[in-house]
C-alpha positions in Angstrom: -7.8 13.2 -41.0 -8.8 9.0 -41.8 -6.3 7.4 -43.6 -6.9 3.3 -44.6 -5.6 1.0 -42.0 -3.2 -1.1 -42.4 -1.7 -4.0 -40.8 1.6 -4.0 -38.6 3.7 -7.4 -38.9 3.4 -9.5 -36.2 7.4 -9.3 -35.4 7.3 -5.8 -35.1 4.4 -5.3 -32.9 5.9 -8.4 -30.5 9.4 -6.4 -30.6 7.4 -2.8 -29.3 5.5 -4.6 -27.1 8.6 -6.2 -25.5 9.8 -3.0 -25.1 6.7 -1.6 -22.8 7.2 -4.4 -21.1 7.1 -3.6 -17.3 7.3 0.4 -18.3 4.8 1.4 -16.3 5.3 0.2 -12.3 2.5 0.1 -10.1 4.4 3.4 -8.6 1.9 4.7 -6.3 -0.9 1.9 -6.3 -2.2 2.4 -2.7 -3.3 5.8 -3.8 -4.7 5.0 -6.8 -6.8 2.2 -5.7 -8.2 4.8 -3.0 -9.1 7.9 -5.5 -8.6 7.1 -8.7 -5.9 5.8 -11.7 -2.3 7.0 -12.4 -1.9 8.9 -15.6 0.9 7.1 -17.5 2.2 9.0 -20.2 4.8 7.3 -22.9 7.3 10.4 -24.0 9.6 10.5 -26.7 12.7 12.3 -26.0 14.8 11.0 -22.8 15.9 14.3 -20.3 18.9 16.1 -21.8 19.9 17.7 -19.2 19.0 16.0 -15.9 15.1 18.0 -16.4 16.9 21.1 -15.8 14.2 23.9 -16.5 17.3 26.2 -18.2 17.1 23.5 -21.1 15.0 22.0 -23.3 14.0 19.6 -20.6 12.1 23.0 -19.6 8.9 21.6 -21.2 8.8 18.2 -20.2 8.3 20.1 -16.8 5.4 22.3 -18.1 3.8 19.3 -19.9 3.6 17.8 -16.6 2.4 21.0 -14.7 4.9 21.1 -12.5 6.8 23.6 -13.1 5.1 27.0 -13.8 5.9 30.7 -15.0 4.7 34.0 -14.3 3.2 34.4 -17.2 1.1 31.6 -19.5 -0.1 32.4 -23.0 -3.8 31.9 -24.6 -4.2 30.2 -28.3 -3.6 33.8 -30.3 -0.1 34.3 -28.2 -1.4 36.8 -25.5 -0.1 36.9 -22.0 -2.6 35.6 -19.5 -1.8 36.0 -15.9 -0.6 32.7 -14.1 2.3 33.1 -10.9 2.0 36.8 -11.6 -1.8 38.5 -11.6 -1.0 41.3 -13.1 2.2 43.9 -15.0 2.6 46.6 -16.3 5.2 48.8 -18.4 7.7 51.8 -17.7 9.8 52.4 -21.0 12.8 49.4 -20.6 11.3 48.4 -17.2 8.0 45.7 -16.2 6.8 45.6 -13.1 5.1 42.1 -11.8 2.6 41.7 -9.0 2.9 38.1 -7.7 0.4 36.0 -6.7 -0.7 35.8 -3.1 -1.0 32.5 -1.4 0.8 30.0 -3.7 3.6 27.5 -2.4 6.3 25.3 -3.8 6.0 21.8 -3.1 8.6 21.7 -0.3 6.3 23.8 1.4 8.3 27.2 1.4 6.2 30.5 0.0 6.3 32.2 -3.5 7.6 35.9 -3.1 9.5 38.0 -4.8 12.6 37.0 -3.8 12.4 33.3 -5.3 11.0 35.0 -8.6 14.7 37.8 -8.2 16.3 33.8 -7.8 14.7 31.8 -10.4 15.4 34.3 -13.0 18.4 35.7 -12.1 19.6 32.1 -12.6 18.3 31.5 -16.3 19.7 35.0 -17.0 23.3 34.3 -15.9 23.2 30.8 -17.4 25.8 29.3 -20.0 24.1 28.8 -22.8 21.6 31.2 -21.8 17.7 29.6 -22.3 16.9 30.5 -26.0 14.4 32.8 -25.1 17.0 34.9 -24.1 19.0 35.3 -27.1 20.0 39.0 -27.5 18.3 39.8 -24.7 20.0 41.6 -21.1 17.7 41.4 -18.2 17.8 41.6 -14.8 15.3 41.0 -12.0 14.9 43.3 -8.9 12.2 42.6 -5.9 10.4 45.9 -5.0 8.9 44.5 -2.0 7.7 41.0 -1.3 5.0 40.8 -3.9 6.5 42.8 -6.4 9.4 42.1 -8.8 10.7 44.9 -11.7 12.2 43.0 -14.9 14.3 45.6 -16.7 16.0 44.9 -20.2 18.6 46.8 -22.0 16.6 48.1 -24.8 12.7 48.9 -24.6 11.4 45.2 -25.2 7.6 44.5 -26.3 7.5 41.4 -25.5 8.7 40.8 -21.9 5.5 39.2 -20.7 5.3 36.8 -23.4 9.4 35.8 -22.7 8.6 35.0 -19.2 5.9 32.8 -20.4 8.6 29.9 -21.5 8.8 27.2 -19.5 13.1 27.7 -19.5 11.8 30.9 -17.1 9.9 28.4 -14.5 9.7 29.7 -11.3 11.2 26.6 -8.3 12.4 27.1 -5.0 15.4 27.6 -3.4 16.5 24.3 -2.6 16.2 23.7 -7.1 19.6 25.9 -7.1 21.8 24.0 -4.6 23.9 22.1 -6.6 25.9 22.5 -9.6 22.8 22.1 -11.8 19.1 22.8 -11.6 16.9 20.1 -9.8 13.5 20.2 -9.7 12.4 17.1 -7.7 9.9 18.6 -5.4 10.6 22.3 -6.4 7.7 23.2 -8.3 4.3 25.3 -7.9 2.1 22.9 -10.2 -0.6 20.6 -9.6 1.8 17.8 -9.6 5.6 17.2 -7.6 7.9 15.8 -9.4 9.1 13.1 -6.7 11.5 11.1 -8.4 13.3 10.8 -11.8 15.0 7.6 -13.0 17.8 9.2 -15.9 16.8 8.3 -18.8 14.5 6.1 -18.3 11.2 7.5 -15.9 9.5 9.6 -14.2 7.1 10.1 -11.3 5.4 12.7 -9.9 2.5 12.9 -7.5 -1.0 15.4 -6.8 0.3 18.2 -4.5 -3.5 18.9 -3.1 -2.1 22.4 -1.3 -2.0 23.7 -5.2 -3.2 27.2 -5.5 -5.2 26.4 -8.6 -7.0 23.7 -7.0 -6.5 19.9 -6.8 -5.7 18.0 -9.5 -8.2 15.5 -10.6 -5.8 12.8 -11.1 -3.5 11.2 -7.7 -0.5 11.2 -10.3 1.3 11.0 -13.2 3.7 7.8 -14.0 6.2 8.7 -17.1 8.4 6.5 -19.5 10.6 7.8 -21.7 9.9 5.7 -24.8 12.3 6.9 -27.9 11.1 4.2 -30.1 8.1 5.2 -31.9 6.7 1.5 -32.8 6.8 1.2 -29.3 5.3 4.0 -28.3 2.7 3.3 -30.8 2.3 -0.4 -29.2 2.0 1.5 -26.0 -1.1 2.9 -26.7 -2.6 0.1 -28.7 -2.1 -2.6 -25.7 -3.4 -0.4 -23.5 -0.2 0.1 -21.9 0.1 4.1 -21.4 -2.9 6.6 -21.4 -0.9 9.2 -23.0 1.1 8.9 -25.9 3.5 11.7 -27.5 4.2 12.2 -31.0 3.3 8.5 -32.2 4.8 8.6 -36.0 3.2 8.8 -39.3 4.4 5.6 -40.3 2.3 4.1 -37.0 -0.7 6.4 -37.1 -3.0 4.3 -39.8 -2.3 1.2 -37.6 -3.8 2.4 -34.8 -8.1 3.1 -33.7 -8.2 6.5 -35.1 -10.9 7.5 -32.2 -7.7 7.2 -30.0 -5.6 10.2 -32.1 -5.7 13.2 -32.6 -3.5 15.5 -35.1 -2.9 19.1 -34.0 -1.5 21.3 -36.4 1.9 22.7 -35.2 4.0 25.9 -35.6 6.5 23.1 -36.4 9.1 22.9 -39.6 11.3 20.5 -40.8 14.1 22.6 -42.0 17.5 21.3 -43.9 20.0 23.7 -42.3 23.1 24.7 -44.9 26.5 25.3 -43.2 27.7 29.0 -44.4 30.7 29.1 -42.5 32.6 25.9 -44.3 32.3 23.1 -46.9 30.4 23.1 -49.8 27.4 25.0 -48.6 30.2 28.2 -47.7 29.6 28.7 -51.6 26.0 30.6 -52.4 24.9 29.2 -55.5 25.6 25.1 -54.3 23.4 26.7 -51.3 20.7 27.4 -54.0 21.6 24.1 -56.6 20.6 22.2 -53.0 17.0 24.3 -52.6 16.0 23.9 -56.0 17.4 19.9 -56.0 14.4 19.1 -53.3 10.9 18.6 -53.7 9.2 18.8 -50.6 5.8 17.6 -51.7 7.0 14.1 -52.2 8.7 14.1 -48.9 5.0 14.4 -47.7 3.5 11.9 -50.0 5.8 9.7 -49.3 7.2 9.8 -45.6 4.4 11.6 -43.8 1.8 9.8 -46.0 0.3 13.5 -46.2 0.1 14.1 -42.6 1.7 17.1 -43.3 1.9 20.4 -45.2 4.5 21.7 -47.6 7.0 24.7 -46.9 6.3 27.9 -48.5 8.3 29.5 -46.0 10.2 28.9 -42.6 6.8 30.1 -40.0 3.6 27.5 -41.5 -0.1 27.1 -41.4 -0.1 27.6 -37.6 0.4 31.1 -38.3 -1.9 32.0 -41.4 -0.8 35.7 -41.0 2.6 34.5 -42.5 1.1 33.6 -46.1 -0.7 36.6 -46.3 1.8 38.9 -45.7 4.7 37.2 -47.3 5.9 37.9 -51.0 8.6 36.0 -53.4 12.1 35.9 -52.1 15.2 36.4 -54.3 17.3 33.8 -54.6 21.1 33.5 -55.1 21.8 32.2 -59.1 21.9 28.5 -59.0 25.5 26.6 -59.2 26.6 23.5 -60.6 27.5 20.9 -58.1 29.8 19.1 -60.5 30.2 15.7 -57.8 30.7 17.6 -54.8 30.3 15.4 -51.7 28.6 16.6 -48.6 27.5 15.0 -45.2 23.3 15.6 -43.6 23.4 14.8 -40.4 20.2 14.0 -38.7 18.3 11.8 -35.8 16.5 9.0 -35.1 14.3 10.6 -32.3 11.9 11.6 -34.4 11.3 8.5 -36.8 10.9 10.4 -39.7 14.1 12.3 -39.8 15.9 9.4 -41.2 13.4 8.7 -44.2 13.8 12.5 -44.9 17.5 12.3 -45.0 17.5 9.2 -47.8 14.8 10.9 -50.1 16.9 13.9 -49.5 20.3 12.0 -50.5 18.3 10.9 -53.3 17.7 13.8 -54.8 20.6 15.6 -53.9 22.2 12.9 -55.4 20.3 13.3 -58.6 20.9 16.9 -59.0 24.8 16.3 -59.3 26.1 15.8 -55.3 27.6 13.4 -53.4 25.7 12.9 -50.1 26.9 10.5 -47.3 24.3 10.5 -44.4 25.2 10.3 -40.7 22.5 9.6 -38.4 22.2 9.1 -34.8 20.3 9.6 -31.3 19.9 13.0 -31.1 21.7 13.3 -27.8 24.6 12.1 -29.6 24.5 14.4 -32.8 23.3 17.9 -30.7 27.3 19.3 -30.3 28.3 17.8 -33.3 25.2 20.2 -34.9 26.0 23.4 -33.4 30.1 22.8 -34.1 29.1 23.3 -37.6 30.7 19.6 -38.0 28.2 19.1 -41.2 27.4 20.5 -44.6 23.5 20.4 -43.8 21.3 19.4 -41.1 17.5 18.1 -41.2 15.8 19.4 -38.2 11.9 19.4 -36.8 12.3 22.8 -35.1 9.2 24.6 -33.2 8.6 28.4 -34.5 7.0 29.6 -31.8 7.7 27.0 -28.9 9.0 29.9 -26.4 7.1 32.6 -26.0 4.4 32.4 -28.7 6.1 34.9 -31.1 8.4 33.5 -34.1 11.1 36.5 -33.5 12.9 34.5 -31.0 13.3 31.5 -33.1 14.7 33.4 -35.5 17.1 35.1 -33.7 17.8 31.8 -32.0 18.2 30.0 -35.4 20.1 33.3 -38.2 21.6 36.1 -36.0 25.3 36.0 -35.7 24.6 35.3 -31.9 22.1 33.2 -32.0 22.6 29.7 -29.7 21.1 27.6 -31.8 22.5 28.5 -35.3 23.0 25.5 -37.4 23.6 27.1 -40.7 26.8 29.2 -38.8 24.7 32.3 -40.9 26.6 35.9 -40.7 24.8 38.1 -42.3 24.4 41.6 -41.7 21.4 42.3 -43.4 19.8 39.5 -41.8 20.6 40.6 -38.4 19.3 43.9 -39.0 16.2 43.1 -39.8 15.8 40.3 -36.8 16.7 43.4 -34.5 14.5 45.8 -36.4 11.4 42.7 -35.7 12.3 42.3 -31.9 11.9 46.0 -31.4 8.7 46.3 -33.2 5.6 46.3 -30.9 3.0 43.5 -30.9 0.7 43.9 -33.7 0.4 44.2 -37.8 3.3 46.1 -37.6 5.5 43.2 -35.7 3.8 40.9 -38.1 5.4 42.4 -41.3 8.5 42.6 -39.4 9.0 39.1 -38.7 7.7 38.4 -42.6 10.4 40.8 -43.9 13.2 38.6 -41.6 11.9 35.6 -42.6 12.7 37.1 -46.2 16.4 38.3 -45.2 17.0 34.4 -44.2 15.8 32.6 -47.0 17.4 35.1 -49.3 20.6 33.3 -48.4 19.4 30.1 -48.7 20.7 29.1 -45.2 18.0 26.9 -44.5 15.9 25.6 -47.0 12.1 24.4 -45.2 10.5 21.9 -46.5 7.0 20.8 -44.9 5.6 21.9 -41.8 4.2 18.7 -39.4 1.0 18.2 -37.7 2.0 15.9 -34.1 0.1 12.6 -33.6 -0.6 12.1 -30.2 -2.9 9.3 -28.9 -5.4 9.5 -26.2 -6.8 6.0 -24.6 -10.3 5.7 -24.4 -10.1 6.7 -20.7 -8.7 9.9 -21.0 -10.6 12.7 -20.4 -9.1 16.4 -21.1 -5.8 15.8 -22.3 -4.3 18.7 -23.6 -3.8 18.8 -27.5 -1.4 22.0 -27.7 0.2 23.0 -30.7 2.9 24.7 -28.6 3.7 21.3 -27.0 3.5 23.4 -23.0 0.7 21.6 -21.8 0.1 17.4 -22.0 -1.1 16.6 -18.0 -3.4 19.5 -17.0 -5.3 19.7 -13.1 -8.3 18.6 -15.2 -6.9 15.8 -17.1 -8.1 11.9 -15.3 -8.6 8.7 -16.5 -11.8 7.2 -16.1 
């Protein structure tokens, strides 16, 4: 998509500049005078969680193929063999062969054993990786290349759960300490060799890789939450790679250097069920049919973006066939009832969302105050059910490829990652009657008919689904454009 450029003012682009500023050291130089340049990547969000592969951290890892599973998925969702060649099931049980010949950076061997380890680890974690919402398993090595996963219930979609990058597979030494370290635990092209907190990143070519050497000596990472500056990044030439550059930035910049990818992505405005306003059904349904989500993409995301018909999006054209109107609760009258939306400035749209949001909440009869901060700062605050609503950009199918566990993640009673603090019986029956349903049409209608259950009680109300800029310099060759946001740095990805 072309859109007219535009010019940025001189004081911002000096400002993002000044921030790149010495990003990128020369980390590594010897090597990459000798075979070839450093890949330097500007990312948005800082670590959470020290790159522990049990968080959300997880996919930083995978982005930077060092850290891998035993399972990877192709473009439709299917499970493609990666650490593991091959599996098969026996009713609740999966039995994995593992691959031969494959090593972890510090040199020790894959076996069954460290697979038994690594996910044993995620399995007993507190919070448990999302992925493993509702879900019991335990791992059991048969011999050394052979490792049973067994669930409590019958679970079709085992393979595609190991697949998320919170399941990576690291060696021994990763579970030492109190938390999770992978600095030189990996199986990927790339070791990570050193991680500065917040602030970068640095990993180098392991050449003993079982996939083959990488074509580039390394990757150099900076952790870049400011999106003009992320954007400057690229247009100075300072990084190669750029994640998510905003809307806002995207006209400024060559348009030869971005690509859009459509993602399974939605920016959802989760309603607290449990207390406040938003306890009481019909201000749940005064808020929905307060917003209009099309000028929200006119007018933030400059049309880089599609409206919500439902919570799953364009990524997933099944969804629009199969899905049919949704009854509502009757609309209340909010009568000057004030109510906090909290959101975050990581992603730089969030907080133009949450004004044209207060804007027309504010129109239809509300009270809004906003509260807006980092989003390592809001997170707990989130999940406490401390709000009334909630904007979030949340990825439908960023785990293993299927939208169930989102779901689940996002509207069962259990779920970790429940915003809305939803309780709904109905709703949880029909996310357990969609996890149980085999991969297929039939799965498909499932997930529609949850989908259905939730926005029945107006819980969340979506309200576009995004497309990610990311920017490419001319240099690049094979960068991964991946609408799951698991791959960024590939074996095959080089700068000329």
């Amino acid at each position: 998509m072309r859109v007219p450029a535009r010019l940025l003012p001189l004081t911002a682009a000096t400002a993002a500049s000044a921030l790149l500023t010495g990003c990128f050291s020369s980390a590594g130089s010897d090597e990459a005078a000798a075979e070839g340049k450093r890949i330097r990547v500007a990312h948005m969000l800082p670590p959470r969680s020290g790159l522990s592969p049990l968080s959300d951290d997880a996919f930083k890892l995978s982005r930077w193929s060092t850290a891998e599973t035993l399972v990877k998925l192709d473009e439709d969702g299917d499970a493609l063999p990666a650490l593991a060649t091959k599996w098969q099931q026996s009713g609740r049980a999966w039995t994995f062969e593992i691959r031969d010949g494959v090593t972890f950076h510090d040199g020790t061997k894959l076996d069954a054993e460290a697979v038994v380890r690594s996910l044993t680890k995620a399995a007993g974690a507190s919070p448990k990786p999302r992925i493993l919402d509702g879900v019991e398993l335990t791992a059991k090595a048969e011999d050394a290349d052979t490792v049973t996963v067994t669930t409590d219930t019958e679970d079709p979609l085992v393979p595609q759960r190991l697949s998320s990058p919170q399941l990576s597979i690291l060696a021994a030494k990763a579970y030492k300490g109190k938390t999770v370290n992978p600095v030189g635990a990996g199986t990927g092209p790339f070791e990570l060799v050193e991680v500065n907190g917040t602030a970068s990143a640095a990993l180098d070519r392991y050449d003993a890789y079982w996939g083959g050497k990488a074509k580039a000596p390394g990757i150099d990472v900076k952790f870049v939450p400011d999106g003009t500056a992320r954007a400057a990044a690229l247009r100075t030439g300072e990084a190669d790679i750029v994640e998510a550059i905003p809307v806002s930035q995207a006209a400024v910049l060559d348009q030869d250097l971005i690509t859009e990818v459509p993602m399974p992505r939605t920016n959802t405005l989760y309603l607290n069920t449990e207390k406040g306003a938003f306890s009481d059904a019909s201000l749940r349904a005064a808020a929905r049919e307060a917003i209009d989500a099309k000028s929200i993409v006119e007018g933030v995301y400059e049309g880089r973006a599609d409206v919500a018909e439902g919570l799953l999006g364009p990524a997933l054209p099944w969804a629009a066939e199969l899905r049919t109107p949704v009854r509502h609760p009757k609309t209340g009258k909010p009568n000057g009832t004030t109510v906090t939306i909290g959101t975050f400035t990581d992603r730089a749209e969030l907080p133009e969302v949450a004004a044209t949001l207060q804007q027309q909440l504010q129109k239809a009869g509300f009270k809004v105050k906003l509260d807006v901060r980092e989003y390592a700062n809001i997170e707990s605050d989130a999940l406490a059910g401390k709000f009334d609503a909630f904007i979030l950009s949340r990825a439908t199918v960023l785990d293993s490829g299927d939208p169930v566990a989102y779901l689940y993640s996002d509207f069962a009673s259990d779920g970790s990652f429940n915003l809305s603090q939803l309780a709904d019986s109905s709703v949880d029956a029909e996310l357990k009657k969609a996890g149980e349903t085999r991969v297929g049409d039939s799965r498909r209608k499932s997930v529609i008919e949850a989908e259905a259950a939730v926005l029945a009680t107006d819980a969340a109300i979506p309200m576009l689904h995004e497309r990610v800029i990311q920017g490419d310099a001319t240099g690049v060759v094979d960068a991964a454009h991946d609408p799951r946001e698991r791959e960024l740095v590939t074996a095959d990805t080089y700068v000329k």
